[in-house]
C-alpha positions, 0 to 999 in steps of 0.5 A: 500500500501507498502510505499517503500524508496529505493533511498539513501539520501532520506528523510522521515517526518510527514506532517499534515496527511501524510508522506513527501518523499524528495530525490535529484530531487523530493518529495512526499506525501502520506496519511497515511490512505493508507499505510500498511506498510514502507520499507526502502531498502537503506541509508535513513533519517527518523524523531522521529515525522514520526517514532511516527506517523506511530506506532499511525497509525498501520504502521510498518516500516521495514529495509530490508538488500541489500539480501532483507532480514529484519534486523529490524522493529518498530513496537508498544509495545502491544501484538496483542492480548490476551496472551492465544494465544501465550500459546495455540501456546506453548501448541500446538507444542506438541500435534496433533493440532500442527503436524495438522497445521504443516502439513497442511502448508506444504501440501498447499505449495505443492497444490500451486506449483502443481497448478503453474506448471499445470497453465504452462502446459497449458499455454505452450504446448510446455513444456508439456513433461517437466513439466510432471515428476515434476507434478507426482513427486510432486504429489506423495510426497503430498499423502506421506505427507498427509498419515503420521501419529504420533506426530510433535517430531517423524515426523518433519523430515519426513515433512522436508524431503518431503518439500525439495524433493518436492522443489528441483523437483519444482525449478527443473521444473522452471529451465527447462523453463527458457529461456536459459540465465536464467537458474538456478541450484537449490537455492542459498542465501546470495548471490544468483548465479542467477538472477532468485534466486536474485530476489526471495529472494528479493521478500521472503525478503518483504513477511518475514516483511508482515508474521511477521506483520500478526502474532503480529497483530493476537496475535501470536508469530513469534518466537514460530515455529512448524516445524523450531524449537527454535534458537537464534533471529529465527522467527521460526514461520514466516519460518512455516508460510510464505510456504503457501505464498511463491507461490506469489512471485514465479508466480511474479518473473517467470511472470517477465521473462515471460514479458521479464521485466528481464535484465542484468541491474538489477543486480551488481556482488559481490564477490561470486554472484549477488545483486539486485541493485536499478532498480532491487528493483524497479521492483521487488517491483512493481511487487511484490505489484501489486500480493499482491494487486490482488483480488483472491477467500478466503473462498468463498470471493473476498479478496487481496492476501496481506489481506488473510495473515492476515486472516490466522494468525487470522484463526490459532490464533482462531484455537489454543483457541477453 
């Protein structure tokens, strides 16, 4: 489980085996032997011995910024594994096992968001006739993707390319489905301009600290990317990576507004569009665990979606030393 800290003042410390939580009207223990992970979302007090007792347990600690998105982490000092995977990857973004994986995880990520809008399609009859053209659309620029050929250096735009019509047709169908008062045009960040894209980012903000723990704990290096190319203090390689999950926070969020668990009370305005304040947090994090926590079919196993994302770092990780 994720430990979330989210109520400012709070308090965190090392109890025996556990981890304590105190805030103003209430206290918690939790045994460190189920928690995955510990975000901290607001002003809050953490001890050296919690800090010291979470890194012996494996339990990164993310600070994650009022957009959701993570501005820091602590995390132990070793390598998750052997330093020839981290020179394979490097090795790798030139030569075609690098334009394979690389376009294979935008290949999944379009898989993903067809099925999403058929599973709509069925779901909702009533939008069949909306649903339609984006389902063609999109399926035409996966058969695009998969015919192209020739090294990552030549192609990377081309994926690029073909990603983001796929994505603009895809957030284009969501919209349309969307009651009324929630419709949205496109996406936005930092701020978002709607309520639907404040919670997604939200959401892709806690899936980024989940993707990047995966990879240092496969050995990988989460700035090493393939398709986002070098920058200063760029994850590039968690921006590859994290497309082939994103569809976990998309089917939350839209599950959200399905079940009219989406109000006005979520959000506060800030000057140029909308933040997530605490309630807005609360629900989207619950809602956010409970998907990561579903059981779903992996190669053939019954595994939590949470789990399958370190799975693929090691598959990946095996993959780039064979």
């Amino acid at each position: 489980m994720q430990l979330v800290i989210n109520t400012r003042g709070a308090y965190l410390k090392k109890d025996k085996n556990c981890f304590l939580v105190k805030n103003d009207d209430k206290s918690f223990e939790v045994s460190a032997d189920k928690v995955d992970s510990i975000l901290i979302t607001t002003s809050a007090t953490i001890t050296t011995d919690a800090i010291e007792f979470a890194v012996e347990n494996n339990i990164d600690i993310v600070f994650l910024n009022h957009f959701g998105d993570p501005y820091g982490r602590v995390w132990h000092s070793k390598l998750g594994s052997t330093t020839l995977i981290r020179r394979r990857q490097l090795e790798a973004e030139a030569s075609v096992v690098g334009f394979n994986l690389a376009r294979g995880w935008i290949t999944q990520k379009l898989e993903n968001q067809l099925d999403f809008l058929k599973d709509l399609k069925k779901n909702r009859p009533d939008e069949y006739d909306t649903l339609a053209p984006h389902i063609a659309k999109i399926t035409q620029l996966k058969e695009d993707l998969v015919n192209l050929k020739g090294s990552l250096d030549e192609k990377r735009g081309s994926i690029m390319g073909i990603e983001g019509m796929a994505s603009l047709t895809y957030f284009g169908a969501l919209s349309s489905i969307m009651p009324d008062p929630w419709k949205f045009n496109g996406r936005s960040r930092d701020p978002a301009q709607d309520a639907f894209n404040c919670l997604l980012n939200y959401g892709y903000g806690v899936l980024y600290s989940q993707v990047e723990k995966a990879c240092i704990i496969a050995g990988l290096d989460p700035y090493m990317g393939f398709l986002h190319t070098d920058n200063y203090n760029k994850k590039s390689f968690v921006f590859d990576l994290i497309e082939i999950f994103r569809i976990h926070i998309d089917r939350t969020v839209v599950n959200l507004f399905s079940k009219k668990q989406v109000h006005e009370g979520l959000f506060d305005k800030i000057p140029g569009g909308l933040y997530l304040n605490k309630d807005g947090k609360a629900v989207l994090i619950t809602a956010a665990n409970e998907t990561l926590d579903r059981e779903i079919e992996y190669n053939g196993r019954n595994v939590k979606v949470r789990n399958t994302i370190q799975m693929e770092c090691h598959s990946i990780a095996n993959c780039l030393i064979k």
